[in-house]
N, C-alpha and C positions, 0 to 999 in steps of 0.2 A: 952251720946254723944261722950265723949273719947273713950270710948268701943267699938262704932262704927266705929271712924276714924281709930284705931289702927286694927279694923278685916279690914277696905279697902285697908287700908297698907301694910296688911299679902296678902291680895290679891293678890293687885296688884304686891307684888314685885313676889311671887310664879311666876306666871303670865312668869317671867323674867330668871325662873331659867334657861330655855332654851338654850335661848341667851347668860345669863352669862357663862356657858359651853361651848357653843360656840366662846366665849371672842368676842363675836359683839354686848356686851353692851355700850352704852357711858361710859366716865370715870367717870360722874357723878354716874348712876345710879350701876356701878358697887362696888362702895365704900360703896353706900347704900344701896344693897345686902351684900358684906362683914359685915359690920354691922350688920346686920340683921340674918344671919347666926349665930352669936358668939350667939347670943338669943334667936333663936327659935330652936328647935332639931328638931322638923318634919321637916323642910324644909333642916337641914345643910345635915341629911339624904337624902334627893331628890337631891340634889345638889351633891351629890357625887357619887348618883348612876348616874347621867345625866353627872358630867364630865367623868364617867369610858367608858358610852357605846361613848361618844363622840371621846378619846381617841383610841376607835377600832374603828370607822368609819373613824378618820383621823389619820394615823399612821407615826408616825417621820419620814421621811426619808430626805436623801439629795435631794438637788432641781435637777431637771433634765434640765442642760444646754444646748444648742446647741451644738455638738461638733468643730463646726466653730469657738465659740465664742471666745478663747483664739488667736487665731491665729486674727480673725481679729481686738477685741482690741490693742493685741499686736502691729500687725502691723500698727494701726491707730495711737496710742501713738509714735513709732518711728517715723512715717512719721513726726508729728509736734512737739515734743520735741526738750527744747532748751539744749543740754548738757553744759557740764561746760564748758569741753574743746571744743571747736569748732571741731566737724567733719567736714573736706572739703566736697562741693558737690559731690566728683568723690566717695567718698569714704561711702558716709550715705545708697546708695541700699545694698553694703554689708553688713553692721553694722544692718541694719533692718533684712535682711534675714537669716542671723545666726542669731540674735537673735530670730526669728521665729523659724527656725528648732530646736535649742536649747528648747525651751519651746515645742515643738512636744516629741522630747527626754524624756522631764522630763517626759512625759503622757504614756512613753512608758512601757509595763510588763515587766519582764527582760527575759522571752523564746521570748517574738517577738523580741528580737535580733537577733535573727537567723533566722526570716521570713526570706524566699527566695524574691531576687529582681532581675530585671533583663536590665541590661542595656543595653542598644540601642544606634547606631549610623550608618552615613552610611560611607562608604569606595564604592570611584569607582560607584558610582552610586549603589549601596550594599547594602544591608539591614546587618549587624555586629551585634549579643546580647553575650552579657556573660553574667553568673550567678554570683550572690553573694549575700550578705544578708546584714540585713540594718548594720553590724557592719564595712561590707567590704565596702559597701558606704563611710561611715562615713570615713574611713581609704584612701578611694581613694581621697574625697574632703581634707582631710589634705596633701597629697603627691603632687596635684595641686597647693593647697594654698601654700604651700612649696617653690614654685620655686620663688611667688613673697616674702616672707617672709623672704628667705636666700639675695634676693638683699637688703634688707634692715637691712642685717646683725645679723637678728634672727638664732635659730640654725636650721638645719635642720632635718626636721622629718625621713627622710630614713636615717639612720646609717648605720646598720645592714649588711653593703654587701663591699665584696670588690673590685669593681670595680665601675668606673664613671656613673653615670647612669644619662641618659637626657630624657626630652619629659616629657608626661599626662603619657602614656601606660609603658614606662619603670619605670617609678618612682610607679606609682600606681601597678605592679608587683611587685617589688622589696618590696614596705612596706605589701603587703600583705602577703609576707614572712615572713616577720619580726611578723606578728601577728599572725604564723602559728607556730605550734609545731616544731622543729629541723628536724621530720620528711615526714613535709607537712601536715600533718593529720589535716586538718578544725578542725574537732570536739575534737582536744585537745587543747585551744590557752594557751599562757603563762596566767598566773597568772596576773601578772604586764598590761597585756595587756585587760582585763576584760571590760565589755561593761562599768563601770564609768570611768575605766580609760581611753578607747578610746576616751569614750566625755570628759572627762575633758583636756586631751592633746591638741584636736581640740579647744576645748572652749577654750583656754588660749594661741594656736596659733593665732588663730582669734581676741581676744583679744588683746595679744601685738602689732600684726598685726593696725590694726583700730587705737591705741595709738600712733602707729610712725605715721601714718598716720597726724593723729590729731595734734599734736608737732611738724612735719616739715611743716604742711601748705601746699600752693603752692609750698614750697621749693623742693619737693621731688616729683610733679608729673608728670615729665618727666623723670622721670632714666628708663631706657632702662632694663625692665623685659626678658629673655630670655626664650623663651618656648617650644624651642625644634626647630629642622628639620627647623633650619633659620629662625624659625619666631622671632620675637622681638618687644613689645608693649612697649609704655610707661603704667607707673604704673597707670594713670589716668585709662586708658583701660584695662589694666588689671584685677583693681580691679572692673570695670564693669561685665567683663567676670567672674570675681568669683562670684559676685552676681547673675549674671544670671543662672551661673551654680548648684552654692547654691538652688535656688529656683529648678529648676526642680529633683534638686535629693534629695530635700526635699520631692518632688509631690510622685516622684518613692518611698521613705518611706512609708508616709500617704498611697499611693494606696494598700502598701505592707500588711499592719496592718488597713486597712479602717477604715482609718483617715480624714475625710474633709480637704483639704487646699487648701484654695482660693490663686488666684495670688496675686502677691506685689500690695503696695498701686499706685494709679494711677499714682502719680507724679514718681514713682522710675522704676515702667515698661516701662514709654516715654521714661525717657533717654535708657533702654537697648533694646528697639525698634529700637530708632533712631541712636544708635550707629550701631545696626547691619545692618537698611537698609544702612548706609552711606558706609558700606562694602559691601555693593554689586555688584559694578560697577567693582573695582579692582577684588573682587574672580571672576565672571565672568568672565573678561578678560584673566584670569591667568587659568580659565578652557580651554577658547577656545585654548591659548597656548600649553595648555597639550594634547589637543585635547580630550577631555572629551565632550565639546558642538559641537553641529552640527546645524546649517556650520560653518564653518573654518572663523574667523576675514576677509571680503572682504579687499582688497588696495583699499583705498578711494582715490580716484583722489583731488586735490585741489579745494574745492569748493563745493563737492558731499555732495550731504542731507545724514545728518545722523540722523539713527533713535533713538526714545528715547522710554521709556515703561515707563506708569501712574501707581503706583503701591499703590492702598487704604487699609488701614487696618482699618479695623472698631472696634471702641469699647471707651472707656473713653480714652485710652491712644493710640489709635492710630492717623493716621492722612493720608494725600496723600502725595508724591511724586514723581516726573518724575524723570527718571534712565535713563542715557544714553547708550547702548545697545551697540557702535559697540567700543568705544574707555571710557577709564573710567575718561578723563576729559572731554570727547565731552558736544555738547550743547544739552539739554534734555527740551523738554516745550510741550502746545499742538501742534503747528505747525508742529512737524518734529514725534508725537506721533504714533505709528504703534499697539499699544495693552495694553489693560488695563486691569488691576488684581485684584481682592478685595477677602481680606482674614480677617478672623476674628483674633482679636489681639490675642486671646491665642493659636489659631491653624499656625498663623505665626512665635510664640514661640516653639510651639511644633515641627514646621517641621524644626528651624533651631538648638534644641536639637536631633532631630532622632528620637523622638516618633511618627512623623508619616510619611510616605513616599508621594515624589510629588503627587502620585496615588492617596493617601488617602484624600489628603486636598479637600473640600466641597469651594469651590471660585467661584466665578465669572469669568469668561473669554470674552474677544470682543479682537478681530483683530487679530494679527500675532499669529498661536499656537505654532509654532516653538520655539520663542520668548519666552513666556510665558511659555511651556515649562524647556527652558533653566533656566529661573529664579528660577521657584521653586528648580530645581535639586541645581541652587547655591545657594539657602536659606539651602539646607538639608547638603552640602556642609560641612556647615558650625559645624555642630556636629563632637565630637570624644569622646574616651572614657575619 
């Protein structure tokens, strides 16, 4: 009778070797196979030819992620993370999106450094691209970051020249000088200027950057950033505009080295939505001035309907708006409404980067197209290099 139970035992467990090679036995039943192995040789032999061929049917590799997935955990974790030190709101879009692009970098090979990029913007109603590569990016978004970085008394990243140098376009020439061999030549750069040292330079302006931020508080979000050819933001806005600008020449990387990356988390693209429709009324205004829009600002009589433009952006982060169209505090509602716009949130971003021209954009239109017109050309307006 023992003789019997113990051959139904050799059975049944045989029966198991399968599985156990598999590792899809319960924890029970796998202990009592182990077991059982130490004691019988026919079977510890079956068992080791079933883990070998198991082995070649499933072979080690690393798991195959998304390549989205860093970027939008990442970006999920910033959005609700409590830091130590309090980041102001004006200042947490940027603090996410460098550290997005940052973690893009790390993924990057060290030849896609040199991948060709190609920036865009428009001038004059213009389609403008210049070439350069993700190291030149990199090198133009610290020469930008720069200008708000030295108001708060960091050093500044252009040295190298001896003259005064203002603006996006002069300063972002000038340091890609500086990361150029003595004799221009791209493909010699310095040493010291090496794709880790270029991110690391950027990552620890960035960094100090977002720190002062952090430590003065409210204290410091009105100091008057100066950013060339008269314009002058407070820092609040400023460091909006770095974030935003962050992001899209993060896209122009990824696209460079076909990279997925999705847009900022929703709550941090509203604010750089709503910052920039809120600019809209004045750039417009300041087009027609220049005489860039057609028609020319009418003289409104005291009393005369002025028109306003409904302007929808669709998507998690976007929202509606009426825009007042002939004066940039005028009254703007359905009443005095002459045309309405709907644009998707990320092609709203893109046309006020210069990645795509009025032409391009895929919208909705009803009423004035003159109107409508004029607006998008002031959304694209709004890019430079």
């Amino acid at each position: 009778m023992s003789g019997s139970t113990e051959t139904d035992e050799h059975s049944r467990l045989r029966k198991l070797l399968g599985a156990w090679a598999l590792h899809s036995c319960s924890p029970q039943e796998a202990e009592r196979i182990d077991e059982h192995l130490r004691e019988c040789e026919q079977c510890a032999a079956e068992a080791l030819r079933l883990r070998a061929a198991a082995e070649l049917l499933h072979a080690r590799t690393e798991p195959e992620l998304p390549p989205t997935l860093r970027a939008q955990v990442l970006g999920a974790c910033l959005g609700a993370r409590a830091p130590d030190v309090a980041v102001p709101d004006y200042a947490q879009p940027y603090d996410s999106e460098t550290a997005r692009l940052d973690g893009l970098l790390a993924d990057l090979a060290e030849d896609e450094w040199s991948a060709p990029v190609t920036l865009a913007w428009f001038e004059d109603q213009e389609s403008v691209t210049r070439d350069t590569s993700v190291r030149g990016v990199l090198g133009h978004l610290m020469a930008v970051d720069g200008m708000v970085s030295t108001t708060l008394g960091l050093p500044d990243p252009v040295t190298r020249t001896g003259k005064q140098v203002t603006g996006p376009r002069q300063r972002t020439e000038a340091l890609w000088q500086q990361m150029l061999s003595p004799d221009g030549a791209a493909e010699a750069p310095e040493e010291e200027d090496g794709p880790e040292s270029v991110r690391d330079a950027w990552r620890e302006q960035a960094y100090e950057l977002i720190r002062l931020c952090a430590f003065g508080g409210g204290g410091v979000a009105d100091i008057a950033v100066p950013y060339g050819d008269g314009v002058v933001l407070p820092l609040r806005l400023a460091l909006l505009d770095r974030a935003f600008e962050t992001w899209i020449h993060a896209t122009d990387i990824a696209e460079a080295v076909d990279y997925p990356y999705p847009p900022p988390v929703p709550e941090h693209l509203r604010s750089l939505i709503s910052v920039a429709v809120e600019m809209l009324p004045s750039i417009l205004a300041a087009r027609r001035q220049a005489g860039l829009a057609s028609p020319p600002l009418p003289v409104l009589e005291p009393g005369a309907a002025e028109r306003s433009l409904r302007l929808e952006i669709e998507g998690e982060s976007g929202g509606a708006w009426y825009l007042p169209l002939d004066t940039p505090g005028g009254r703007a509602g359905p009443d005095n409404c002459v045309s309405h716009l709907v644009l998707p949130e990320v092609d709203f971003c893109r046309l006020a980067a210069g990645r795509l021209s009025p032409l391009q954009v895929a919208a909705g239109q009803q009423g004035d197209r003159t109107a409508i017109v004029e607006l998008l050309h002031a959304v694209s307006s709004m890019s430079r290099l």
